[in-house]
C-alpha positions in Angstrom: -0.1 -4.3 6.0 -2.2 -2.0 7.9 0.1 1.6 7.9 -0.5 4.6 5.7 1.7 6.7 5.2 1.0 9.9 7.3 2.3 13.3 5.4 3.2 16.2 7.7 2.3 17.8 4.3 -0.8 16.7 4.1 -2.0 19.1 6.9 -1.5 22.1 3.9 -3.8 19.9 1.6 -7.1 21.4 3.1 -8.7 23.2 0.2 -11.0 26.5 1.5 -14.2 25.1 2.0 -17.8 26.9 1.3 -20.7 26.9 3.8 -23.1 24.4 3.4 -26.6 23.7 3.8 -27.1 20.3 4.7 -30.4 18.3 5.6 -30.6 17.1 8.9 -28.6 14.4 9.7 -31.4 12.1 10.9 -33.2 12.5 8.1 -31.4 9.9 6.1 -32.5 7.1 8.1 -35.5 6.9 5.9 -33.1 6.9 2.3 -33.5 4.2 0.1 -30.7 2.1 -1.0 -30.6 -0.9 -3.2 -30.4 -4.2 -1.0 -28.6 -1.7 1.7 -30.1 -0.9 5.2 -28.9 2.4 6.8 -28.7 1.5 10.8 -27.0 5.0 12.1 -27.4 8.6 11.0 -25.7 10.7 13.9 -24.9 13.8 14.3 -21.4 14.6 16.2 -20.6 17.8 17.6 -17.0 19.4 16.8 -14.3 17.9 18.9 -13.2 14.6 20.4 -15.2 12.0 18.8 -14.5 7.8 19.8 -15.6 5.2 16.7 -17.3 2.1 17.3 -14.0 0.2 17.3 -12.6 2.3 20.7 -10.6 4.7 18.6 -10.9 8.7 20.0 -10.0 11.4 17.2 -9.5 15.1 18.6 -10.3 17.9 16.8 -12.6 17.1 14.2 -15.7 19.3 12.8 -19.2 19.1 13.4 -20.1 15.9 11.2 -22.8 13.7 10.0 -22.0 10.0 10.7 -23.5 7.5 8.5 -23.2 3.4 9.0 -24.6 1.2 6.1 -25.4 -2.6 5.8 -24.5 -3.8 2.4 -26.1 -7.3 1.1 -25.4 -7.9 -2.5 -25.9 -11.8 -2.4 -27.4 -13.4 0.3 -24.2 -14.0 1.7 -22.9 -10.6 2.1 -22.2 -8.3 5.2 -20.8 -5.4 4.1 -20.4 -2.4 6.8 -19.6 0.8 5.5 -19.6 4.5 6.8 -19.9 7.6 5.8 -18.4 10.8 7.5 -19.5 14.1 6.0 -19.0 17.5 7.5 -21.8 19.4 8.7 -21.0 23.1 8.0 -17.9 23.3 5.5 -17.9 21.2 2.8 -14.8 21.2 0.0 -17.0 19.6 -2.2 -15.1 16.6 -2.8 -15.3 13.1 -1.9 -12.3 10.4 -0.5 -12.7 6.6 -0.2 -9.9 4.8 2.0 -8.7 1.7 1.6 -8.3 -1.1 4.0 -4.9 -2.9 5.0 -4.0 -6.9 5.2 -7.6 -8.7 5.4 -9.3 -5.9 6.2 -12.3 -6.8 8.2 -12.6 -3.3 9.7 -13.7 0.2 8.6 -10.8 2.2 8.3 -11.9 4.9 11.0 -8.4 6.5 11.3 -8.6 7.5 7.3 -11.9 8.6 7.8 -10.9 11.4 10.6 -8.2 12.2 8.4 -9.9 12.9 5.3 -12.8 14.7 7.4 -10.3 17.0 8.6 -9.6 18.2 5.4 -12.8 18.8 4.3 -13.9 15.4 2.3 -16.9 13.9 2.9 -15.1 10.6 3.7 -16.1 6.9 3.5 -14.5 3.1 4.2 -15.7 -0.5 4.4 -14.7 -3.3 6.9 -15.1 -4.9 3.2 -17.5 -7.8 3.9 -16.5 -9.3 7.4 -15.1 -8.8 10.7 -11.4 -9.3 11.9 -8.0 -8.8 10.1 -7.6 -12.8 8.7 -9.2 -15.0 6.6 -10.6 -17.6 8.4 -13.7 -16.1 7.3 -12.9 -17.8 3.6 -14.3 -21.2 3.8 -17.6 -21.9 2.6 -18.2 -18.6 2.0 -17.3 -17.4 -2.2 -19.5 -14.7 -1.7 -17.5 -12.8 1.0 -14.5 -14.0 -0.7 -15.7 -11.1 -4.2 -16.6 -8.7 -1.2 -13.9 -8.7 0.2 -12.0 -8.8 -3.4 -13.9 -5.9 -5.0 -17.5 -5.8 -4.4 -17.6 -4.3 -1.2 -15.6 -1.3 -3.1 -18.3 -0.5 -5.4 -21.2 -1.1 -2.7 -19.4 1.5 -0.8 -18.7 4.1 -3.3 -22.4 3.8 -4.8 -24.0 3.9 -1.1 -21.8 6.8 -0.5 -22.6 8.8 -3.5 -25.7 8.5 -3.0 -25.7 9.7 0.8 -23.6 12.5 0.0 -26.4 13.5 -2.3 -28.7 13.4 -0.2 -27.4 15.0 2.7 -26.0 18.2 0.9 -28.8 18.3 -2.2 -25.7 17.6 -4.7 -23.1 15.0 -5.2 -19.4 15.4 -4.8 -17.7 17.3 -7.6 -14.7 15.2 -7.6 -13.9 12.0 -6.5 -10.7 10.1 -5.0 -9.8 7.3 -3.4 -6.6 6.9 -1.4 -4.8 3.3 -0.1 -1.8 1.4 0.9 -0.9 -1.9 0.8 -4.4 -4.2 0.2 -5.7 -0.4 0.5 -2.9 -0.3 -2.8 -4.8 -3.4 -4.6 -8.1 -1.8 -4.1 -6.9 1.4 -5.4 -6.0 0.0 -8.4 -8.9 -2.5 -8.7 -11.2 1.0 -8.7 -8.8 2.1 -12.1 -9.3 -1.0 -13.9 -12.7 -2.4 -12.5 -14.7 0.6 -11.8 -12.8 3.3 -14.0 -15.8 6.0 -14.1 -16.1 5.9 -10.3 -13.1 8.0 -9.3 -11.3 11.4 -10.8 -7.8 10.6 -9.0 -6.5 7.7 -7.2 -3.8 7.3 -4.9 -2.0 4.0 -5.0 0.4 2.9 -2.5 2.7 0.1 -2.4 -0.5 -1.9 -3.9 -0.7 -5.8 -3.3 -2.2 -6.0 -6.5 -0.6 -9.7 -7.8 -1.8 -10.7 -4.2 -1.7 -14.5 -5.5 1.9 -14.5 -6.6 2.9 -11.7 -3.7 1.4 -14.0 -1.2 3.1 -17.1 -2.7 6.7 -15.0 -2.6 5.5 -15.2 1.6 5.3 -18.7 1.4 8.7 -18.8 -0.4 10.6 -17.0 2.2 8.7 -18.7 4.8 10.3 -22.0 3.3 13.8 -20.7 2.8 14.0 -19.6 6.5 12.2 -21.7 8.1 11.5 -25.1 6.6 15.1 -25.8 7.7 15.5 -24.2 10.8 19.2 -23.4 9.7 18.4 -21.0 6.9 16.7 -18.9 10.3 18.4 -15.5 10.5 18.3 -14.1 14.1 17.6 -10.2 14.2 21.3 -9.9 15.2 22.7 -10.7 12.0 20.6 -8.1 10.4 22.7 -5.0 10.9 26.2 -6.9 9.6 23.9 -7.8 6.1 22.7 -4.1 5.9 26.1 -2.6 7.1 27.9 -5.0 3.8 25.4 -4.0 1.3 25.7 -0.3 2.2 29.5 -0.5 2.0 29.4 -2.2 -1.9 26.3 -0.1 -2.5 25.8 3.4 -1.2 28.5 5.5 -3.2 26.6 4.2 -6.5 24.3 7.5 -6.5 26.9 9.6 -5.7 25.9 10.3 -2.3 26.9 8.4 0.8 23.3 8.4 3.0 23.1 5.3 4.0 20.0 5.3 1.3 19.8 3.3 -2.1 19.1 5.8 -4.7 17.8 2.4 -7.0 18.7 -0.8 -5.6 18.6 -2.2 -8.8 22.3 -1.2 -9.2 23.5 -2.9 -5.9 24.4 -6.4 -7.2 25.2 -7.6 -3.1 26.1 -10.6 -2.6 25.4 -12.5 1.0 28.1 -14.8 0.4 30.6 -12.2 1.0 29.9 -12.5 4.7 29.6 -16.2 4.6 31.2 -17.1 7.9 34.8 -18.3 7.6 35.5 -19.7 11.2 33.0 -19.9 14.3 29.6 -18.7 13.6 29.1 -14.6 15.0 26.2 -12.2 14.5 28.8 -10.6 11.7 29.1 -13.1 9.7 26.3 -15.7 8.0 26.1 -19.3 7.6 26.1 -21.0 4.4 22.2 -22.0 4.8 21.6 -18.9 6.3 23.7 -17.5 3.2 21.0 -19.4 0.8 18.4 -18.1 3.1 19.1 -14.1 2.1 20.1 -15.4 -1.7 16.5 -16.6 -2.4 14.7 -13.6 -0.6 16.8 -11.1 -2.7 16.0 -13.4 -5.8 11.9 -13.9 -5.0 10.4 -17.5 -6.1 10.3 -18.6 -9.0 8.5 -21.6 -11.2 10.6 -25.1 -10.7 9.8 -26.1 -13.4 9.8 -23.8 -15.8 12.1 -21.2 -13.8 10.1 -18.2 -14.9 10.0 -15.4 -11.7 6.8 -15.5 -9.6 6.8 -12.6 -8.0 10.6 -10.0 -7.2 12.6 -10.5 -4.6 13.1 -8.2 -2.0 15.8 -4.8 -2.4 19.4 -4.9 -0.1 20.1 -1.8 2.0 17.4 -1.6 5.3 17.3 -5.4 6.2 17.7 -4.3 9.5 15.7 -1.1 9.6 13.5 -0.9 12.6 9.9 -2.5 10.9 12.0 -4.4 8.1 13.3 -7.5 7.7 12.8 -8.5 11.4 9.2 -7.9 11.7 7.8 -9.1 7.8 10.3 -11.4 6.5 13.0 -13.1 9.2 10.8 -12.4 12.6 9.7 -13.6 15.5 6.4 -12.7 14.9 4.4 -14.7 17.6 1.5 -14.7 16.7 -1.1 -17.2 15.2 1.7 -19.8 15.2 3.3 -17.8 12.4 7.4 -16.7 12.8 7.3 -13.6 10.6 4.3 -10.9 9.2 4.9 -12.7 5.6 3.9 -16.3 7.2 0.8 -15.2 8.9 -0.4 -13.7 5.8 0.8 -16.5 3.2 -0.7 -19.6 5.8 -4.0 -17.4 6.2 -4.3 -16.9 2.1 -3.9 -20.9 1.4 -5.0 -22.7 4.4 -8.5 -20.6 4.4 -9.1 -18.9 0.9 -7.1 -21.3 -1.9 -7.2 -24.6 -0.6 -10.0 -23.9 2.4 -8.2 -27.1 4.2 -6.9 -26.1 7.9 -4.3 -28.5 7.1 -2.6 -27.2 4.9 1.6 -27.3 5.6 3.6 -24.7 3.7 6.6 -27.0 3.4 4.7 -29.0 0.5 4.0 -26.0 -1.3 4.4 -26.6 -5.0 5.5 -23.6 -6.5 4.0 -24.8 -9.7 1.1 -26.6 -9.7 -0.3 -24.6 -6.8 0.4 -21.2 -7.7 -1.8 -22.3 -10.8 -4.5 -23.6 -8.9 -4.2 -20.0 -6.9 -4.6 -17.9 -10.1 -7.3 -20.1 -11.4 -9.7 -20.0 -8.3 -8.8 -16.2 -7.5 -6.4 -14.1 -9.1 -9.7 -13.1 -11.2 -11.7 -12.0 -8.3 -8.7 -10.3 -6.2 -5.5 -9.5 -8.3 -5.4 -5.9 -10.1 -3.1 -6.7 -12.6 -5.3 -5.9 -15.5 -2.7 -3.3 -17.7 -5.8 -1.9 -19.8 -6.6 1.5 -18.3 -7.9 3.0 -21.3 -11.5 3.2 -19.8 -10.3 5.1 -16.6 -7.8 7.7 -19.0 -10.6 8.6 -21.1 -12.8 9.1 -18.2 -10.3 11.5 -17.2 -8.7 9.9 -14.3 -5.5 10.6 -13.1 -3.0 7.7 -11.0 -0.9 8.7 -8.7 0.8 5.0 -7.2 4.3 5.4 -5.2 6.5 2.8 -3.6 9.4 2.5 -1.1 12.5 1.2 -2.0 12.7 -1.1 1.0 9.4 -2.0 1.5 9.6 -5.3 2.8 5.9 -6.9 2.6 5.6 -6.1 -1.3 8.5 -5.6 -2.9 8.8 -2.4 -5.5 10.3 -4.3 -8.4 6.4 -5.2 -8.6 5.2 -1.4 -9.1 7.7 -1.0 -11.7 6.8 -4.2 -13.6 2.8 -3.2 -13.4 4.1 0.3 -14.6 6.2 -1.3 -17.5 2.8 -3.4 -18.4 0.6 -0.3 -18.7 3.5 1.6 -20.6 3.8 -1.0 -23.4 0.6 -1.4 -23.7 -0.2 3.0 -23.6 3.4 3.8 -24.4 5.6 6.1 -22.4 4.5 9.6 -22.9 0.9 8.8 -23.0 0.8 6.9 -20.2 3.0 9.7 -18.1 -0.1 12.1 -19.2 -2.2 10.1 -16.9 -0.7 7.8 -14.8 2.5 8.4 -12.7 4.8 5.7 -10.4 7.2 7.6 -7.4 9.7 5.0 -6.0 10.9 6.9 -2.7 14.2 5.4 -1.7 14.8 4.3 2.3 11.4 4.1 3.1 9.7 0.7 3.9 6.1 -0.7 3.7 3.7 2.3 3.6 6.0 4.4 5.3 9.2 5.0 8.2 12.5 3.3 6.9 15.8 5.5 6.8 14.9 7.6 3.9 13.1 10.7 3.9 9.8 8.9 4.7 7.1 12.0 5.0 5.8 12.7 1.8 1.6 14.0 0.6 0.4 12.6 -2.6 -3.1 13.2 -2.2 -2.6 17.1 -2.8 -0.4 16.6 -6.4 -3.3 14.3 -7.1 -5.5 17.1 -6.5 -3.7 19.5 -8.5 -3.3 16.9 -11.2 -6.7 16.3 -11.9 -8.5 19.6 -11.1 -5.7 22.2 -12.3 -4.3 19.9 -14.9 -0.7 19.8 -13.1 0.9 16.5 -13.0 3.2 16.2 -10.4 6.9 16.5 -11.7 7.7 15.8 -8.2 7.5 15.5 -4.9 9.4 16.7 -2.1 9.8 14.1 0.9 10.8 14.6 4.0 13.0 13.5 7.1 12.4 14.5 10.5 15.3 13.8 13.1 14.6 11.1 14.9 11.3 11.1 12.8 9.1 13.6 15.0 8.8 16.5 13.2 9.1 18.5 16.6 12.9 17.8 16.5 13.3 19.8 13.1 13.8 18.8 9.6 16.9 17.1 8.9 17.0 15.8 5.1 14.5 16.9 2.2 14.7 14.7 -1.2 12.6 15.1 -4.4 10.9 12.0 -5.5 10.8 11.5 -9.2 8.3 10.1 -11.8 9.5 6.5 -12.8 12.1 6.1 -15.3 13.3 8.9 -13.7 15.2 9.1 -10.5 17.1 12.2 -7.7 20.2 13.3 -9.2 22.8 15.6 -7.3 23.6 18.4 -8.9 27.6 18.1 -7.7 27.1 21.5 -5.2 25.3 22.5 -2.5 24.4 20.5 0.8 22.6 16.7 0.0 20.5 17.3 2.8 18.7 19.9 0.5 15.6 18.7 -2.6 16.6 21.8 -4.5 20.4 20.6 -4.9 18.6 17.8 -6.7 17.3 17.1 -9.8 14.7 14.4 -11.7 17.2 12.7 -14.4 16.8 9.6 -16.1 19.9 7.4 -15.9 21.3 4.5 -18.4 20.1 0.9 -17.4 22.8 0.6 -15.3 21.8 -1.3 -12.5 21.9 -4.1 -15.2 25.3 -4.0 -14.8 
């Protein structure tokens, strides 16, 4: 769950920067920080700069680099930086997210967001390595990593900011996908002064009943080596929910416009003689059944967490790399196994025992929630703080994400809405569902799209984003030319062609809201 989405478009998001007159870089050593140590202040010339971790970025500013050693309990270990550039400044300020289990500073966001002018800052949030085997024994870490490394890295950051250019930023943002998503909206809900627009991307936000939906599928495929569905069979499951699916928007892309409508069922390839890669078997059938349909309660049989949307299972990064595999790697099959094993074994139950087959998708999804859905879920609904600081949410999905599936954007969506109501909560806070694209970013679907500049433009010009255009690149590099543009609508609302004109073309579309037909 690492990826961002990269925008071609967010290269036109630089904002015209004034000169600045900043103190010397050095000179922050000697800032004081509550229970924080500062152990770099470097200044980097303009060009080719490489990060602690090994990364190189080209072409960056002159910039003042700033690492930080966090200790809110004495537990704590929380590495943060902050990137500020030396001689144009836009004035603003961008946190990044982390991905997964974090464990690293995000340096690649932190280039980004420095190229555009942002004094920029990330956290490793509290430990070192992408897993959680730094869990047990260790609570502490566990609220770092869950949301107290966020705020120790936005108040640290401020603060340096400050210092550096004699004034704090005059707006702030933070931008994140995937866990980078959760923390996004853990700043709305948690920390709702903190940030003037936030950027929320396919968010893990339920991350105890998400992470339970891994163990799910890890049981339906796996548990009975049967329901296993080699990566061969993924094209003929794709290819029969395309054909039943793909005229329902009116436009034959090989896209779902809202997978919602598509009512697939795998049956219909349910092998009839010997067993082929165009055809499934009948465990392999109920394999595909229960990842469409998400787990659910045994006893009770109320829905956990949504199943996963038909139309890119076999999408280069889709179903073969997160949900069906091989994914060698820690013992786990698939992406989803490595994560769900990781969460239980070494943050729930802390036991290195622990054997996903006994799962009880009962009694220990309540002991999940119990123990930790308070100190890392951002499911809260109540965002009346963060509206009437101001703030503005910008949070987008893709269709066929296949980590976190949509359906759980639209219900967080629908929890604020009832709670705000439609209209008002549109005023402030906005969901874009962008067909064909997968977990932050790529999939079949015009999967190049900026949100941080209609953030920008929502909360400093008072514009809220109506749409925005995404687009796909042939053969995805841009060098090859553009080959399909597509508006992406604010939730209820979805792209609607007009009837004329070429489909490869946003302006032959429009943003309509359409009956609740995919409850037919």
């Amino acid at each position: 769950m690492t990826r961002i989405l990269t925008a071609l478009a967010f290269a036109c998001a630089a904002f015209a920067a004034a000169p600045v007159h900043a103190a010397p870089c050095s000179s922050l050593t000697g800032l004081s920080l509550p229970h924080a140590t500062i152990t770099a202040a470097q200044s980097v010339p303009a060009g080719s700069y490489k990060a602690p971790n090994g990364q190189t970025f080209a072409n960056l500013p002159a910039f003042c680099r700033v690492a930080v050693n966090s200790a809110p309990s004495p537990d704590s270990h929380i590495i943060s930086e902050v990137w500020m550039p030396a001689s144009t400044w836009n004035g603003r300020y961008q946190q990044s997210g982390n991905g997964g289990f974090a464990g690293a500073v995000p340096y690649g966001s932190l280039a980004g967001a420095l190229q555009l002018g942002y004094a920029a800052a990330g956290t490793d949030d509290g430990h070192v390595g992408g897993t959680a085997t730094f869990a047990p024994g260790h609570h502490q870490q566990v609220i770092d990593f869950g949301f107290r490394a966020l705020k120790e890295t936005t108040d640290k950051a401020k603060a340096i900011i400050a210092a550096f250019y004699g004034t704090g930023p005059s707006r702030s943002y933070f931008v994140g996908c995937s866990d980078g998503g959760r923390e996004a909206l853990m700043e709305a809900q948690r920390f709702p002064e903190d940030f003037d627009g936030i950027s929320a991307g396919a968010p893990a936000n339920d991350w105890t009943h998400l992470f339970t939906g891994f163990i799910w599928n890890e049981k339906a495929l796996f548990a009975d080596p049967a329901g296993s569905i080699p990566a061969n069979k993924l094209p003929a499951i794709q290819a029969a929910a395309l054909a039943q699916c793909d005229k329902l928007d009116g436009v034959l892309d090989g896209v779902l416009n809202d997978p919602r409508q598509c009512h697939f069922d795998p049956a219909s390839i349910q092998c009839k003689g010997a067993d082929s890669p165009s055809c499934l078997t009948a465990a392999q059938v109920a394999a595909v059944k229960a990842i469409y349909d998400g787990p659910r309660n045994p006893r009770t049989g109320r829905q956990i967490f949504p199943g996963y949307a038909p139309g890119a299972e076999a999408a280069p990064g889709g179903w073969s790399a997160w949900i069906t595999g091989p994914f060698p790697i820690a013992g786990s099959p698939t992406i989803q196994a490595f994560f769900g094993n990781q969460f239980f074994t070494f943050i729930i139950f802390e036991d290195p025992s622990f054997d996903y087959t006994k799962f009880n998708f009962d009694t220990d999804v309540s002991f999940a929630d119990y123990t930790t859905a308070g100190t890392i879920n951002s499911t809260d609904p109540d965002l009346r703080r963060f509206r009437a600081h101001g703030g503005k949410l910008l949070q987008w999905h893709g269709w066929d994400d296949p980590a976190i599936s949509p359906l759980s954007s639209i219900n967080y969506f629908d929890a604020v809405s009832a709670r705000e109501g439609g209209e008002e909560t549109q005023e402030f806070y906005r969901l874009f569902l962008a067909p064909g694209v997968l977990h932050c970013g790529g999939g079949p679907g015009p999967n190049v799209f900026d949100t941080v500049s209609p953030l920008v433009q929502w909360v400093e010009q008072g514009r809220a984003p109506d749409s925005i255009v995404a687009t796909k690149f042939t053969g995805d590099n841009p060098a090859n030319g553009v080959a399909v543009t597509r508006p992406l609508c604010p939730f209820p609302k979805f792209a609607e062609y007009k009837g004329r004109g070429s489909t490869n073309d946003a302006a032959n579309f429009v943003c309509r809201e359409h009956d609740n037909d995919h409850d037919r």
